[in-house]
VOROMI-352486 format. One record per atom (N, C-alpha, C): residue number from 1; residue in one letter; x, y, z. Coordinates in steps of 0.1 Angstrom, whole numbers, padded with zeros to 4 digits. Example, Ala and Ser with C-alpha at 12.3 -4.5 7.8 and 13.67 -1.06 7.14 Angstrom:
<rs>
+-----+---+-------+-------+-------+
!   k ! r !    c1 !    c2 !    c3 !
+-----+---+-------+-------+-------+
!   1 ! A !  0132 ! -0057 !  0078 !
!   1 ! A !  0123 ! -0045 !  0078 !
!   1 ! A !  0132 ! -0033 !  0078 !
!   2 ! S !  0128 ! -0022 !  0071 !
!   2 ! S !  0137 ! -0011 !  0071 !
!   2 ! S !  0129 !  0000 !  0079 !
+-----+---+-------+-------+-------+
</rs>
This chain:
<rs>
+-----+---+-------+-------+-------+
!   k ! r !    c1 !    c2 !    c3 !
+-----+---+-------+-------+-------+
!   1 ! X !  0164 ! -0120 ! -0114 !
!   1 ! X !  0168 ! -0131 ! -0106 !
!   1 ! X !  0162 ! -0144 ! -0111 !
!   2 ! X !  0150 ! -0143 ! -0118 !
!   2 ! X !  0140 ! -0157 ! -0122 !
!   2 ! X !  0149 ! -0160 ! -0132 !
!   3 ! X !  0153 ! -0152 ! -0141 !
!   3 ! X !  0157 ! -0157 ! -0151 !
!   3 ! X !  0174 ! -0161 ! -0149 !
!   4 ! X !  0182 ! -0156 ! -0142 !
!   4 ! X !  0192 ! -0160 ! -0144 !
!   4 ! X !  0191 ! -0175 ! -0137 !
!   5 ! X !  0185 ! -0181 ! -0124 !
!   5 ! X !  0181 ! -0191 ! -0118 !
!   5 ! X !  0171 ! -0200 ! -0131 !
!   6 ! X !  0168 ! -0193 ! -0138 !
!   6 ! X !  0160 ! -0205 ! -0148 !
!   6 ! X !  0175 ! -0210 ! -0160 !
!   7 ! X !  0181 ! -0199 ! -0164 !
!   7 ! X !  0191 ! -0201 ! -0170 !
!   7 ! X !  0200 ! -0211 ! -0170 !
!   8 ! X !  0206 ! -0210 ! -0155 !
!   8 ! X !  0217 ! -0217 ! -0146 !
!   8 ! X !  0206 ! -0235 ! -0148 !
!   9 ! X !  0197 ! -0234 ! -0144 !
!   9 ! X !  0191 ! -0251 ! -0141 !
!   9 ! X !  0182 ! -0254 ! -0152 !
!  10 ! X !  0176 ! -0244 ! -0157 !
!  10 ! X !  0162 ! -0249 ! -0168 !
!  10 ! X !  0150 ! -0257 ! -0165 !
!  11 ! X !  0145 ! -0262 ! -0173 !
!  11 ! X !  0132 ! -0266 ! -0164 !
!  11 ! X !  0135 ! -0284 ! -0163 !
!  12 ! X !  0125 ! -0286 ! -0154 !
!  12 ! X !  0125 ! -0303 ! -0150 !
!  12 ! X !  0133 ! -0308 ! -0135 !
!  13 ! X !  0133 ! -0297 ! -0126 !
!  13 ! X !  0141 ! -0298 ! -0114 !
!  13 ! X !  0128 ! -0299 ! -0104 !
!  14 ! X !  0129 ! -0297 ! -0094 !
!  14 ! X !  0119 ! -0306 ! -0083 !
!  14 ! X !  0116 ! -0287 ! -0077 !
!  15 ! X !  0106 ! -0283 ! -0072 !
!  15 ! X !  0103 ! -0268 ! -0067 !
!  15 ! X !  0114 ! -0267 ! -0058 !
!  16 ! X !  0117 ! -0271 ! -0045 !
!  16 ! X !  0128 ! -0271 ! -0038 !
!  16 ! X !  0142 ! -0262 ! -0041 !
!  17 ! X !  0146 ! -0272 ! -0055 !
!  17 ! X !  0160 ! -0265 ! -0060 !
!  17 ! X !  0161 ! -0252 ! -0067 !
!  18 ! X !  0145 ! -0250 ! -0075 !
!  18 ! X !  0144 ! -0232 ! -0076 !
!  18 ! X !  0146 ! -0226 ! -0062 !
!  19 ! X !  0136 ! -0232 ! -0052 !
!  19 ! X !  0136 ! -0220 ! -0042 !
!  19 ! X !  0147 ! -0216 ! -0037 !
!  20 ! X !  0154 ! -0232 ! -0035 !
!  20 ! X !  0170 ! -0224 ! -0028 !
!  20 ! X !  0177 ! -0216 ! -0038 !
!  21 ! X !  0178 ! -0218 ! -0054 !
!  21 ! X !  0185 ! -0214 ! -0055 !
!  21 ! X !  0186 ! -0194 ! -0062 !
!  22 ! X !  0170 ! -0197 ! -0061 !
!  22 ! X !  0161 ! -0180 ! -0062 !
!  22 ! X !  0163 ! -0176 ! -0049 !
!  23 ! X !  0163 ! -0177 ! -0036 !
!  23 ! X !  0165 ! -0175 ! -0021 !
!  23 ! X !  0179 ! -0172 ! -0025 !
!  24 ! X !  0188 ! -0176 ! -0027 !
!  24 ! X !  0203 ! -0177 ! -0027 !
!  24 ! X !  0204 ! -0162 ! -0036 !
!  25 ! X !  0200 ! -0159 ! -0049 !
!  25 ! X !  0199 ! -0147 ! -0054 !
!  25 ! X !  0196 ! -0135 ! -0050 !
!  26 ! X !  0181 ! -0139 ! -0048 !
!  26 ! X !  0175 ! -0127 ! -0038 !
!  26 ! X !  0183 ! -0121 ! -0027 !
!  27 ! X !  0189 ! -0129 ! -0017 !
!  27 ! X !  0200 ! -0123 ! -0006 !
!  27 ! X !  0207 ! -0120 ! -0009 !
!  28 ! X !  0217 ! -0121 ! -0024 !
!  28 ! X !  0231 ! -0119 ! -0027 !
!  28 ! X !  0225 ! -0102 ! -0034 !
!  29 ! X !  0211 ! -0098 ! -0038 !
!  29 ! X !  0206 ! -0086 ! -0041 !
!  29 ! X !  0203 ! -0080 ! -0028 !
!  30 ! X !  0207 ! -0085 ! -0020 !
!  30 ! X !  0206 ! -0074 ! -0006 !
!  30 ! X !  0192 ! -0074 ! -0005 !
!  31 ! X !  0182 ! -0082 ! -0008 !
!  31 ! X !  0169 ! -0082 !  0000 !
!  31 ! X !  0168 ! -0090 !  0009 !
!  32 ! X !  0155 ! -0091 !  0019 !
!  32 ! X !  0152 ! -0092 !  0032 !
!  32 ! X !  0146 ! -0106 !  0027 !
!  33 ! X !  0143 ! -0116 !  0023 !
!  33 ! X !  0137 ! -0129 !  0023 !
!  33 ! X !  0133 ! -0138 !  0035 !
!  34 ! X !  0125 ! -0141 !  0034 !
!  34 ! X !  0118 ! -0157 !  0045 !
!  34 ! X !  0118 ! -0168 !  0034 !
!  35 ! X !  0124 ! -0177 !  0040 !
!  35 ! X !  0121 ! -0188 !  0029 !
!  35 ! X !  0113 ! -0199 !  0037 !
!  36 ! X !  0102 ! -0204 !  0034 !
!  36 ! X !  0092 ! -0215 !  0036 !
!  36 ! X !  0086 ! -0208 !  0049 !
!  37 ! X !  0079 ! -0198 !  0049 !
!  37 ! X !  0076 ! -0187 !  0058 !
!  37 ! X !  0062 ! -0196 !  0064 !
!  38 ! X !  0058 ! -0197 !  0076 !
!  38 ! X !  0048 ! -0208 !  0081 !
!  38 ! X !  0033 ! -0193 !  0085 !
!  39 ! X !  0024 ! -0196 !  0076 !
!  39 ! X !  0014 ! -0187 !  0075 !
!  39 ! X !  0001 ! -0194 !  0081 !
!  40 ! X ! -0005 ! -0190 !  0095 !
!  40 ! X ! -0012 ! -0195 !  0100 !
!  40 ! X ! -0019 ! -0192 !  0098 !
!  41 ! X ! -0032 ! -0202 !  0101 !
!  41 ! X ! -0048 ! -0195 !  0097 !
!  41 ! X ! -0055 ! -0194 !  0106 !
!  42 ! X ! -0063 ! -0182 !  0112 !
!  42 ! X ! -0070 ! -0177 !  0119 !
!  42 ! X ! -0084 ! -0176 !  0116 !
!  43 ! X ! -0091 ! -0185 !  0132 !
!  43 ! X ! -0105 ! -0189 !  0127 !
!  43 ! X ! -0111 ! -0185 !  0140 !
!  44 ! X ! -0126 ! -0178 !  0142 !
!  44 ! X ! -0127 ! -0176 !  0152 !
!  44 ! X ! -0121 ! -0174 !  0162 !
!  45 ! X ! -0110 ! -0168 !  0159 !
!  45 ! X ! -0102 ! -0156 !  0165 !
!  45 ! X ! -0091 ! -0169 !  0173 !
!  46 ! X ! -0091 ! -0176 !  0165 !
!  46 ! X ! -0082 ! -0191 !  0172 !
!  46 ! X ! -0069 ! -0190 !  0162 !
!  47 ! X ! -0057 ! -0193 !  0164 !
!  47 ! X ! -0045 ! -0191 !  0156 !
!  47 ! X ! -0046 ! -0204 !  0150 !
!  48 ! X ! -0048 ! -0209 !  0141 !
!  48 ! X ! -0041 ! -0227 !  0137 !
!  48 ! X ! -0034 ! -0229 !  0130 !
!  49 ! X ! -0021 ! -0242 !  0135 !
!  49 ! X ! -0009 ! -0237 !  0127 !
!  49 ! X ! -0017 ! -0250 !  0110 !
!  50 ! X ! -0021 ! -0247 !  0101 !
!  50 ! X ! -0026 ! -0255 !  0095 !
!  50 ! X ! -0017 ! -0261 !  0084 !
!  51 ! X ! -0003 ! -0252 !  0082 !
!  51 ! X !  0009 ! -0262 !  0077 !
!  51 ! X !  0014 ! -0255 !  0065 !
!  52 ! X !  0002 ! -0243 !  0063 !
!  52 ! X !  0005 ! -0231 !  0050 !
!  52 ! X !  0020 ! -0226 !  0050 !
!  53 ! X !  0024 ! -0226 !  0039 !
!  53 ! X !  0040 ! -0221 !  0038 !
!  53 ! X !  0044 ! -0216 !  0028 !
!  54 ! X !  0043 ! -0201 !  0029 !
!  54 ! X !  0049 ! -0192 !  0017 !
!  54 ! X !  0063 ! -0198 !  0015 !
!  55 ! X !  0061 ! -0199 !  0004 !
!  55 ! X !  0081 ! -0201 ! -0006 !
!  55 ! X !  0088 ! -0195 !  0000 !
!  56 ! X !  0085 ! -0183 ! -0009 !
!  56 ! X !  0094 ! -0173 ! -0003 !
!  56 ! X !  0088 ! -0155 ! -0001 !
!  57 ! X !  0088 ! -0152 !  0009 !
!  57 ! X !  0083 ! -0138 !  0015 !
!  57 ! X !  0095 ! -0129 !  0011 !
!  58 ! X !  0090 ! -0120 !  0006 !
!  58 ! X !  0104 ! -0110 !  0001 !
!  58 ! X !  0100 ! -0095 !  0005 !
!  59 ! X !  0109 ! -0091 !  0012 !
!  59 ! X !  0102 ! -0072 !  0020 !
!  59 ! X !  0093 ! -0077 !  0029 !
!  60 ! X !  0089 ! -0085 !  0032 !
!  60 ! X !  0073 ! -0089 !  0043 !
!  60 ! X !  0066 ! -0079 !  0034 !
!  61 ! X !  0062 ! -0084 !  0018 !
!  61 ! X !  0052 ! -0074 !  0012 !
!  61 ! X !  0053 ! -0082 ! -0002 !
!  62 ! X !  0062 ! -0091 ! -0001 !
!  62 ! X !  0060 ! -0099 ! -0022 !
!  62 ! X !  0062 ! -0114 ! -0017 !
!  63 ! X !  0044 ! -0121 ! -0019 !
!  63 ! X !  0050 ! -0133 ! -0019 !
!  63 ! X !  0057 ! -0139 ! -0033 !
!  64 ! X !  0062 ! -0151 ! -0032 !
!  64 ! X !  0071 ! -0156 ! -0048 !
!  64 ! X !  0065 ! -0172 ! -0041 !
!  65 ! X !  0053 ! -0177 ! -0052 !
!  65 ! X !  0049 ! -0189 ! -0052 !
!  65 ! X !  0055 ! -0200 ! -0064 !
!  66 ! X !  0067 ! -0213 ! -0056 !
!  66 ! X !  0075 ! -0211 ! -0072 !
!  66 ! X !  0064 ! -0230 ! -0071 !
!  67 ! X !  0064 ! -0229 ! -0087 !
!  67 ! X !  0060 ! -0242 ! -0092 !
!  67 ! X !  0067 ! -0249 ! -0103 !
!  68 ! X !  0071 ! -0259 ! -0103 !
!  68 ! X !  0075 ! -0267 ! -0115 !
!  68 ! X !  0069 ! -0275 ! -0119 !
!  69 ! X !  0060 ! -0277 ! -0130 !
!  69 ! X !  0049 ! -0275 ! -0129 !
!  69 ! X !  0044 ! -0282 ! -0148 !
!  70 ! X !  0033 ! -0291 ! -0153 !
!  70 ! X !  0033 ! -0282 ! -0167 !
!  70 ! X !  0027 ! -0276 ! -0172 !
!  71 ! X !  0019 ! -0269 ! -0166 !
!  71 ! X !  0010 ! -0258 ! -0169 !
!  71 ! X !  0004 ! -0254 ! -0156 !
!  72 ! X !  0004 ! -0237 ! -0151 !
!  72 ! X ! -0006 ! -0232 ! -0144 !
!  72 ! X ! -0014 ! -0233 ! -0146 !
!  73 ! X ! -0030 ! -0232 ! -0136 !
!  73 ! X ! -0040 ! -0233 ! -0136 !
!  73 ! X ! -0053 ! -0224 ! -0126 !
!  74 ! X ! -0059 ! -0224 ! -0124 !
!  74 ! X ! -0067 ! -0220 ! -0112 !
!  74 ! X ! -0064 ! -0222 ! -0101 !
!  75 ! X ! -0063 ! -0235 ! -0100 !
!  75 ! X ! -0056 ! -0239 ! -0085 !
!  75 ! X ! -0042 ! -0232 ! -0081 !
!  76 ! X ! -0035 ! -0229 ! -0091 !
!  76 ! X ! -0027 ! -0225 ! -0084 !
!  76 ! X ! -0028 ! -0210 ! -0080 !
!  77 ! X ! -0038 ! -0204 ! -0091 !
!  77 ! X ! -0042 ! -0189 ! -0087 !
!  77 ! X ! -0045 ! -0184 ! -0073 !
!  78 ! X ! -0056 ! -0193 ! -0071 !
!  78 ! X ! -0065 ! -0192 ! -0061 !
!  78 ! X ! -0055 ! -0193 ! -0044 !
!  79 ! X ! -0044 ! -0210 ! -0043 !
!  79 ! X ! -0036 ! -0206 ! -0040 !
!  79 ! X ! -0025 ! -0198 ! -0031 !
!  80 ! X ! -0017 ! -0189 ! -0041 !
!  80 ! X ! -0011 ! -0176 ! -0038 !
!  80 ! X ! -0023 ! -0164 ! -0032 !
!  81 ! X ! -0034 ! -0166 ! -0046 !
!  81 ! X ! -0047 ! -0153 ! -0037 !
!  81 ! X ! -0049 ! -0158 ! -0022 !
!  82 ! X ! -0049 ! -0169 ! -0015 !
!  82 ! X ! -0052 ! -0174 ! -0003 !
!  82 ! X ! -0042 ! -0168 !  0004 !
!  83 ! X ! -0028 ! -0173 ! -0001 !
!  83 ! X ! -0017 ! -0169 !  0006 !
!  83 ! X ! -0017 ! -0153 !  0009 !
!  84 ! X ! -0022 ! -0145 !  0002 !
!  84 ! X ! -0023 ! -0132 !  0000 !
!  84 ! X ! -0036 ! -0124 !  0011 !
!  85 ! X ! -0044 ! -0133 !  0009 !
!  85 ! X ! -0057 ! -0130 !  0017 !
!  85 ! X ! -0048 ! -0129 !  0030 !
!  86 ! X ! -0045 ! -0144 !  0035 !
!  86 ! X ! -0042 ! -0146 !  0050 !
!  86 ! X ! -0029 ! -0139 !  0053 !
!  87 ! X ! -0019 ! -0134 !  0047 !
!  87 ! X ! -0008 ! -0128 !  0053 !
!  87 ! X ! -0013 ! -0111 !  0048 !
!  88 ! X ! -0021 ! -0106 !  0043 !
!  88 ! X ! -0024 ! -0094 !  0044 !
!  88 ! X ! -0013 ! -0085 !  0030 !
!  89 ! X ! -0006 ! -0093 !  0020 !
!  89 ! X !  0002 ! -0087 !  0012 !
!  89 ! X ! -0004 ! -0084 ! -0002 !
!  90 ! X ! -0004 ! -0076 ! -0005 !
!  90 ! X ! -0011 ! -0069 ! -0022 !
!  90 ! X ! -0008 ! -0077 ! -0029 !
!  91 ! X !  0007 ! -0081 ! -0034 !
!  91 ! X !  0015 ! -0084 ! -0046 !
!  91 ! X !  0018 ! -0094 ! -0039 !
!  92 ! X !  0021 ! -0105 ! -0055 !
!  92 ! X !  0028 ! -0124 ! -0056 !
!  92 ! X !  0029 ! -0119 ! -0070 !
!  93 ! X !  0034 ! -0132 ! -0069 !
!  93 ! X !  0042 ! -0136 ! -0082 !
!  93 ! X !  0048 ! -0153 ! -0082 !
!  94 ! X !  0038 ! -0158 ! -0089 !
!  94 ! X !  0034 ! -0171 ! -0091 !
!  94 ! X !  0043 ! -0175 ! -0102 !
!  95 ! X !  0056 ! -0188 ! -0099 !
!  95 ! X !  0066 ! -0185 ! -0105 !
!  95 ! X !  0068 ! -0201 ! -0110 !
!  96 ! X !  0064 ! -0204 ! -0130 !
!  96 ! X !  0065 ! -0216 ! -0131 !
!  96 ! X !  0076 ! -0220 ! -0133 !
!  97 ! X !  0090 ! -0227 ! -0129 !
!  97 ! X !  0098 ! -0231 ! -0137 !
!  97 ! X !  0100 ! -0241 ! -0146 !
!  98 ! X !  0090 ! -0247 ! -0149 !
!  98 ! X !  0084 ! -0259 ! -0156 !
!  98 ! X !  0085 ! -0255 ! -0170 !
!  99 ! X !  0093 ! -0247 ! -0176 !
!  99 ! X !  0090 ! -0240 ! -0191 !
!  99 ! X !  0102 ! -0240 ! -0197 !
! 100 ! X !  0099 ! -0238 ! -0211 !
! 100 ! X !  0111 ! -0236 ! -0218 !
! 100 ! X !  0117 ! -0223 ! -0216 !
! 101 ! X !  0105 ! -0212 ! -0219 !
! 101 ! X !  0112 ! -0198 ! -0217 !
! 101 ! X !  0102 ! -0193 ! -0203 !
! 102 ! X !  0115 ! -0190 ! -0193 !
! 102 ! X !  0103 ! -0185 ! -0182 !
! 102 ! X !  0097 ! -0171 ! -0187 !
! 103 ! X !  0095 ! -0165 ! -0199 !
! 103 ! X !  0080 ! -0152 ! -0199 !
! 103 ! X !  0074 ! -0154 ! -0200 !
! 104 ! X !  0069 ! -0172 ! -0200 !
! 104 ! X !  0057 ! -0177 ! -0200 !
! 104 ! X !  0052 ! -0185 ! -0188 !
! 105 ! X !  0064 ! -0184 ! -0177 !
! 105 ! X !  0062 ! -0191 ! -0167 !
! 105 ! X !  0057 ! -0185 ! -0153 !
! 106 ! X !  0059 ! -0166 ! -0158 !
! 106 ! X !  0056 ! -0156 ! -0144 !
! 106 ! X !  0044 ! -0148 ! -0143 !
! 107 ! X !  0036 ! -0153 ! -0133 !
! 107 ! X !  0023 ! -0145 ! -0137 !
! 107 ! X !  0021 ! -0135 ! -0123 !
! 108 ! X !  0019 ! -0127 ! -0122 !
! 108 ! X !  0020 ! -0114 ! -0113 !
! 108 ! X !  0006 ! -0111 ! -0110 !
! 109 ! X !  0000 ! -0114 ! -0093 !
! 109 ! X ! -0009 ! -0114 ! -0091 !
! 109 ! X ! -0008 ! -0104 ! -0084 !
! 110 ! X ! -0023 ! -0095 ! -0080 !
! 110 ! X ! -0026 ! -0081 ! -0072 !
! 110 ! X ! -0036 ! -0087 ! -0065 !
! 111 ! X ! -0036 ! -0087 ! -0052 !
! 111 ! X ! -0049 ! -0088 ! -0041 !
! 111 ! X ! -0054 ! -0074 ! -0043 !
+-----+---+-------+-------+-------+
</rs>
């Protein structure tokens, strides 16, 4: 799906237009998606809505953190690992489309 959506637009588009248009794929493959999924943070057992928003939630089990971007970095590692801590999910996949060829743009993280 990354790649045919990197195909169709290429890089230099605003994150937005990946998401809808990876969101748009993802559903036409018959999976379950949340798109800009609102991930709250819990602090001394208090809910706060603090404004966190998964991209896209895929299975309630794979987040897809999309950037356009010109280079990943730590920051954005750390991130998806947050997103991962607070929604309780193993697997992301931090998704640059900022690139010429996206194999250099997908990095697959494991909590």
């Amino acid at each position: 799906m990354f790649f045919i959506v990197h195909t169709a637009l290429g890089p230099g588009l605003l994150e937005n237009a990946y998401e809808e248009c990876l969101y748009f794929e993802l559903c036409q493959a018959g999976l379950k998606v949340e798109k800009q999924k609102t991930l709250p943070l819990v602090y001394n057992e208090v809910n706060l809505e603090s404004g966190y928003r998964i991209n896209l939630l895929v299975e309630k089990s794979i987040i897809i953190e999309i950037k356009a971007i010109g280079t990943l970095n730590d920051t954005h590692l750390a991130q998806i690992l947050t997103y991962m801590k607070l929604s309780k999910c193993k697997l992301g996949l931090l998704v640059n489309f900022n690139v010429k060829s996206l194999k250099y743009g997908i990095k697959r993280v494991i909590f």
